[in-house]
C-alpha positions as CSV (number, residue, x, y, z in Angstrom):
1,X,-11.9,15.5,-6.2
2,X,-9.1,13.1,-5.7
3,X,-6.8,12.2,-8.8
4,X,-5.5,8.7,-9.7
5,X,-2.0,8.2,-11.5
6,X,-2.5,5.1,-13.0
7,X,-4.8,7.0,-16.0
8,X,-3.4,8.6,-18.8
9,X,-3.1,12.5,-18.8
10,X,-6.2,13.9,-20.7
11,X,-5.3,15.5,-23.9
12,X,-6.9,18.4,-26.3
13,X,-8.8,16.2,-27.7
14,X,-10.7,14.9,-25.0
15,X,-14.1,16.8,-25.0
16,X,-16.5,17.2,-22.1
17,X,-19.7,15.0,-22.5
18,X,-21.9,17.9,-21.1
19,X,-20.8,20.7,-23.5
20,X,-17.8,19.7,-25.7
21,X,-15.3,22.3,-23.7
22,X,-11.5,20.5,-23.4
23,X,-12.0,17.6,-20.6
24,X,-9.6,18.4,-17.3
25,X,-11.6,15.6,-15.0
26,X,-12.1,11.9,-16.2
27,X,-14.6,9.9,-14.1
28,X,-14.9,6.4,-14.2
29,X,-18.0,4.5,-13.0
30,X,-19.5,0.9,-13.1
31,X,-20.3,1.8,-16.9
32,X,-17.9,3.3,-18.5
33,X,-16.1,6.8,-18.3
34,X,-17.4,10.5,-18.3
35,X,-14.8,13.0,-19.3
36,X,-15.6,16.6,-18.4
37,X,-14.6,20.3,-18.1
38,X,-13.8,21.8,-14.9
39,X,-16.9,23.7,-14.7
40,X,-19.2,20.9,-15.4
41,X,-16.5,18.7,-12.8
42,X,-17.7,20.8,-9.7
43,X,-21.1,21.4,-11.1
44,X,-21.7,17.3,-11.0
45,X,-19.2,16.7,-8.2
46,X,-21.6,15.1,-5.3
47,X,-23.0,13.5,-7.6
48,X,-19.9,11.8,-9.2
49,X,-18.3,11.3,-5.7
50,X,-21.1,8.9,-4.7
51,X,-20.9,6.6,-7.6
52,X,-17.6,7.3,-9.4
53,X,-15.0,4.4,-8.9
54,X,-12.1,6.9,-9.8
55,X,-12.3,10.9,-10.4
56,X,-8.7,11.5,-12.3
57,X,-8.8,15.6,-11.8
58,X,-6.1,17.6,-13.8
59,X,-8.0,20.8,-13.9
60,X,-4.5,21.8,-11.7
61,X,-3.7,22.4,-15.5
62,X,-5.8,25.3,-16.0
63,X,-3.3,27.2,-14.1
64,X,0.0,26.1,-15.3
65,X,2.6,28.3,-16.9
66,X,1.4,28.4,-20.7
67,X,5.7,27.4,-21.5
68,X,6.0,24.3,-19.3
69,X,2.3,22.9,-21.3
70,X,4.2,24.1,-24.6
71,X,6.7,21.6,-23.7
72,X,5.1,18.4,-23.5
């Protein structure tokens, strides 16, 4: 998935629209936005890539050190 920059960093309270998990991937299409999870991100991800107009990925997060996410 490729991220944009110009979209606002995804917070705890952005849910997935598949299962309500924390939302790493925002996806916006023609009508409107998804927001989901990482799994349900690479579960959909063909999908998405062939009608999404931006896929802002920050599931890079998942894997940060817990202090520098303490931080923000």
């Amino acid at each position: 998935m490729t991220a944009t920059t110009a979209t606002p960093e995804l917070t705890a309270q952005d849910r997935c629209d598949a299962c309500g998990a924390q939302a790493y991937v925002r996806v916006e299409l023609e009508s409107g936005e998804l927001l989901f999870c990482a799994h349900h991100a690479r579960k959909h991800a063909d999908a998405l890539a062939g009608v999404a107009k931006s896929i802002h990925d920050e599931t890079d997060r998942l894997h940060e050190d817990k202090t520098a996410a303490a931080a923000r």
